[in-house]
N, C-alpha and C positions, 0 to 999 in steps of 0.2 A: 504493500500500500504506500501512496507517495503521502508524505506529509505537506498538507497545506501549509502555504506563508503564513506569518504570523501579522495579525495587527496588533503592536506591542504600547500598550497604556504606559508612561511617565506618569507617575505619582508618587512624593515621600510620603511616607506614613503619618497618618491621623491617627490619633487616639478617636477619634468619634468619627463617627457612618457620617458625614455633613451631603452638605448641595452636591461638590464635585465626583464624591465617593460613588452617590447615591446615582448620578447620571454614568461613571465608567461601566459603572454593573449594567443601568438598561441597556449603554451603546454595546456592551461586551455582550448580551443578550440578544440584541436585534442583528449583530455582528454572526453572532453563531446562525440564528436563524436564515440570513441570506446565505451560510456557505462558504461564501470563497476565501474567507480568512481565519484564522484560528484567533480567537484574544486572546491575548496574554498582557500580564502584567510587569512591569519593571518599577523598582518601589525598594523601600530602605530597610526592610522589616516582614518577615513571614508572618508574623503574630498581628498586623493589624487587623480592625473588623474586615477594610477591604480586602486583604491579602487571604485572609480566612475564608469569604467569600465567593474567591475565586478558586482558590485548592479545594473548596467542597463542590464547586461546578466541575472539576478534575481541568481546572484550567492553570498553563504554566505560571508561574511565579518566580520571579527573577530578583536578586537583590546586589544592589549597588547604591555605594553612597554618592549622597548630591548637598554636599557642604560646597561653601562657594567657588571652591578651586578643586573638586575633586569634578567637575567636568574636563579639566584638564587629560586625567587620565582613565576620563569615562571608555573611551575604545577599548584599551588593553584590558579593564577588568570587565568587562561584558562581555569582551572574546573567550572570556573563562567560566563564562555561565550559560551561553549560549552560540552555535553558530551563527553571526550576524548574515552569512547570507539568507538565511528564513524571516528574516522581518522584510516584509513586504513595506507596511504602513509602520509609521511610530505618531503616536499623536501626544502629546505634550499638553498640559493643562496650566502652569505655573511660570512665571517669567522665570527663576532659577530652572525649573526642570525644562524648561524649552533650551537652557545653555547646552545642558545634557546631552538634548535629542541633536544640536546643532553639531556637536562634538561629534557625534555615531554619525552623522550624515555627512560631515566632509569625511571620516574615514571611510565609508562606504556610500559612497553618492547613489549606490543604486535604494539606498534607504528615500521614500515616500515622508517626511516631515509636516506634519500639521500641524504647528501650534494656534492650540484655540485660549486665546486671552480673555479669561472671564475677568477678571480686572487687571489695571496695568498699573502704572508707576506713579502719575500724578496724583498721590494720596496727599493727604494733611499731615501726616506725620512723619513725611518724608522730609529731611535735608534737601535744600534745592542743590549743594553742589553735589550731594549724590545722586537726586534724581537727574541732572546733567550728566554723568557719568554713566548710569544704567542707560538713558536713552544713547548715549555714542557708544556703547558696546552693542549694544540691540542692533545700531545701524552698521557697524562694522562686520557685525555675523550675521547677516540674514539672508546673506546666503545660504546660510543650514536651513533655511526654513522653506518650504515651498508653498505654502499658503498659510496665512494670519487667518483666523476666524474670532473676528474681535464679537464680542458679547456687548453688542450697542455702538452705536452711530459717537458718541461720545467718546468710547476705546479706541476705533477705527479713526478717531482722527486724531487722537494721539500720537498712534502709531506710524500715521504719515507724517503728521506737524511734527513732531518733537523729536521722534526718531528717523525720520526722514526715509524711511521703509518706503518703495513703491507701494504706489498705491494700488497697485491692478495687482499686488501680489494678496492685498486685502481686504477680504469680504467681511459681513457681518451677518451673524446666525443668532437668534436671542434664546435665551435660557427658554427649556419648557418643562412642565410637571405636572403629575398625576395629584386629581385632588387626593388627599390623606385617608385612608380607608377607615371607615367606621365614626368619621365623624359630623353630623349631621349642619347642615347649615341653618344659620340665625335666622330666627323671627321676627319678621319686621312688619308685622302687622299692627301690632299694640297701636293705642294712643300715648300710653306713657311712652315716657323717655326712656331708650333703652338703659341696660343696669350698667352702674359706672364701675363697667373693670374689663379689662383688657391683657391683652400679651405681648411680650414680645419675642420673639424667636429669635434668640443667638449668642453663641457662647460668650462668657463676660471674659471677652478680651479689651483692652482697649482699643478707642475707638468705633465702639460697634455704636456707642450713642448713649450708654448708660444713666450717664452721669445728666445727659441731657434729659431725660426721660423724669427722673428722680426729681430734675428742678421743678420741671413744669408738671408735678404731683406736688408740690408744693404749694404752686403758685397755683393751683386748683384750689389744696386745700383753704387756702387764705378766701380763697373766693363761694368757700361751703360748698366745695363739690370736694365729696370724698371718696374718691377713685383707686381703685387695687389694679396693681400690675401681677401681674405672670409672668417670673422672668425665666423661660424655657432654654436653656442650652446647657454645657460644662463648664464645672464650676474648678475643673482641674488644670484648667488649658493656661492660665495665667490665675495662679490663685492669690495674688498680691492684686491683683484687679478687683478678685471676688471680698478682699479686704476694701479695698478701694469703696468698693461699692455698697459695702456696709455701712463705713464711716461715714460716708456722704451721707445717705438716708438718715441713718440715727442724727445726724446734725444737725437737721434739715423737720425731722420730726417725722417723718412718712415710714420709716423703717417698717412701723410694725403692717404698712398697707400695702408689701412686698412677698410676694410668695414664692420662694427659692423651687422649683420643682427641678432641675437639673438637666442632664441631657436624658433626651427620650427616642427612643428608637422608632417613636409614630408620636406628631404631635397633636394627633385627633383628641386624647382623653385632656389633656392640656387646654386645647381649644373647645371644648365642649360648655357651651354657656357665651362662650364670649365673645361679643358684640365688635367688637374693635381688634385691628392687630399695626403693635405700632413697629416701625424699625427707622428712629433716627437717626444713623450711621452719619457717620464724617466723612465716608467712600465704600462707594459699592460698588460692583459691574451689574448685574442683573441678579438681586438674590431671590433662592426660592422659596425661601418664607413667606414673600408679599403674594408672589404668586399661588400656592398654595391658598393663603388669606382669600385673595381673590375668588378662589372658585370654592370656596363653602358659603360666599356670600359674605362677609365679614367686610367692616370699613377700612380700610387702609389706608393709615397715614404714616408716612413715608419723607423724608427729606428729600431735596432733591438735589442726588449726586449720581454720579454715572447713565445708568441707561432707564433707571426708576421713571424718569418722567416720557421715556419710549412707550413704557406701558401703561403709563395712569395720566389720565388727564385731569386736574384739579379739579374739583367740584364735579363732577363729570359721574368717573366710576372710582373714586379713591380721593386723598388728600394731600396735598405735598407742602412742606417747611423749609424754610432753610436750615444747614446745615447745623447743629450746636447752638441756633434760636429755640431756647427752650421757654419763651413769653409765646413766640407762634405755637408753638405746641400746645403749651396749655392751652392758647383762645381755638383751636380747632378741635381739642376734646371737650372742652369746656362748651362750643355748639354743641356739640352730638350727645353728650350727656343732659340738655336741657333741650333739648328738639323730641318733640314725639317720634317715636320708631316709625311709624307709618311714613312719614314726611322723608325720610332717610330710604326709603323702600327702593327708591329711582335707583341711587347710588350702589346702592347692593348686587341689583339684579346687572346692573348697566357693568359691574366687577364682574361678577360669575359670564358674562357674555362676551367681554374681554377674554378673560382666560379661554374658555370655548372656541370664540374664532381662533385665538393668536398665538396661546402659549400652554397647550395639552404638550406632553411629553411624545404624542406620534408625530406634532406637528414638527419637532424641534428636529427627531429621528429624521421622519420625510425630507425637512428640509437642509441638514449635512449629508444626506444620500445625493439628496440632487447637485450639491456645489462637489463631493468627490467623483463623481460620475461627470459636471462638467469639464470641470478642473485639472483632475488627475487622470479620468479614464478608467478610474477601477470603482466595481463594484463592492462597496464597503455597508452601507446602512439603506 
């Protein structure tokens, strides 16, 4: 029997199943189902959820480190884990693991390169003279890359503007995802005011918007609206954050209107009851928490950074703030917690219809099948 090429996944290891995990598993799924390539994985760790994942599907796992300069000698230690000429496709998910993939791809140009940029460099808590430095490395190697698949119109022009990438080398493909099994969508028929508690989805790392989040429960509570958060992610991932995050509340007085539930492997029982789901980040690419939100009918409000306002139009089907405006925040829950549910009904249905047309996870599949069948020529998803 001839062994199929491999289409080989770039990813370090997570301690948690997150957004990226959660999509290498369906493309490695929809990948098996067309056939023509084998997934595999290359990754820093056999013991992760995803690596575990993929040894129970009886799919390859491959390990090599991706610290900042061990792409240097990414060839020579993959030549010792696997034959490189069986990788057909390498796709890359992370600006570091895209160095990786570029490494593998000028030693074997017959290597297929995709990196797909779910978020890029211009964050808030970058250094500018680092973020200068990442973008003039980007543009010096992208030759290793054979196509960008930036995650929103706002990545994509980063990646031309700042790193100076051709632009015919890159497309944009937006995140998509399955609603959350088992968790029913919000009722918005009431005349009351839906009940003032909410969620947010995502681990308490800095900058995901915590801190932003905390203020503007405060400056609710000042204004006798007393509103509980759900704060749904790992509390392991930077636990001097998850201090962080304490002190702030108890400071502030709102501590005890915080409900720790932690990382969950489905955040349907998490979202069950709640009316709102917030995620004021300082940078996103396209996350799937809002998404998700979206299609159980839930409000979303959302800052607006990266490709977030691709998918939500204010007032529309969801809510948008500026970045670390935690006065905006509160006066946009502080509406929807004093607005009859019924009157909110638009905005709900008008989310779940979004997600439907735009961002199901077949659509997301369908449409990286069609840009590698452009593109590349090869049948992959």
């Amino acid at each position: 029997m001839v062994e199929r090429r491999k289409l080989l996944f770039v990813r370090e290891t997570s301690g948690n199943f997150g957004g990226i995990e959660s999509q290498i598993d369906r493309l490695a799924d929809a990948a098996s189902a067309k056939g023509a390539l084998e997934p595999a994985l290359l990754t820093t760790s056999r013991s992760s959820p995803l690596s575990r994942r993929f040894i129970a599907k009886g799919r390859g796992v491959f390990v090599l480190p991706m610290g900042r300069l061990d792409a240097l000698r990414a060839p020579e230690r993959l030549a010792r884990e696997l034959d490189p000429s069986s990788v057909a496709v390498l796709e890359s998910h992370m600006l570091r693991e895209s160095f990786v993939g570029r490494a593998l791809k000028r030693r074997w140009p017959g290597i297929t390169h995709v990196f797909r940029a779910h978020t890029y460099i211009d964050c808030s808590w970058i250094a500018q003279w680092r973020k200068r430095a990442y973008h003039l490395a980007d543009r010096l190697t992208s030759g290793g890359v054979d196509l960008y698949l930036a995650n929103g119109r706002a990545v994509k022009d980063e990646i031309v503007g700042r790193s100076g990438v051709d632009a015919a080398k890159v497309e944009v493909v937006l995140n998509g995802c399955d609603a959350p099994e088992g968790a029913a969508a919000s009722n918005w028929e009431s005349v009351e005011p839906p009940p003032p508690l909410l969620a947010m989805v995502a681990n308490l790392i800095e900058h995901k918007g915590h801190d932003t989040l905390i203020r503007a429960l405060a400056l609710l509570g000042a204004r006798g609206v007393n509103a509980r958060a759900r704060l749904v992610g790992s509390e392991t991932a930077d636990p001097r954050q998850t201090e962080r995050v304490r002190r702030l509340a108890a400071e502030l007085g709102v501590l005890d209107r915080l409900e720790f539930v932690g990382f969950a492997e489905s955040v349907a029982p998490a979202l069950a009851g709640v009316p709102v789901l917030a995620l004021p980040s300082d940078a996103e690419g396209l996350p799937l928490s809002i998404l998700e939100g979206m299609s159980l009918g839930k409000l979303v409000v959302a800052s607006r950074v990266g490709a977030v306002p691709e998918c939500i139009t204010d007032g529309r089907d969801g809510f948008l703030h500026a970045p670390g405006d935690a006065p905006a925040l509160a006066a946009v829950l502080e509406r929807i917690f004093t607005t009859p549910a019924s009157s909110l009904k638009t905005v709900a249905e008008a989310a779940r219809e979004t997600w439907r047309a735009r961002f199901r996870v077949e659509t997301m599949i369908s449409e990286l099948g069609r840009r590698y069948g452009e593109r590349l020529g090869i049948e992959v998803y």
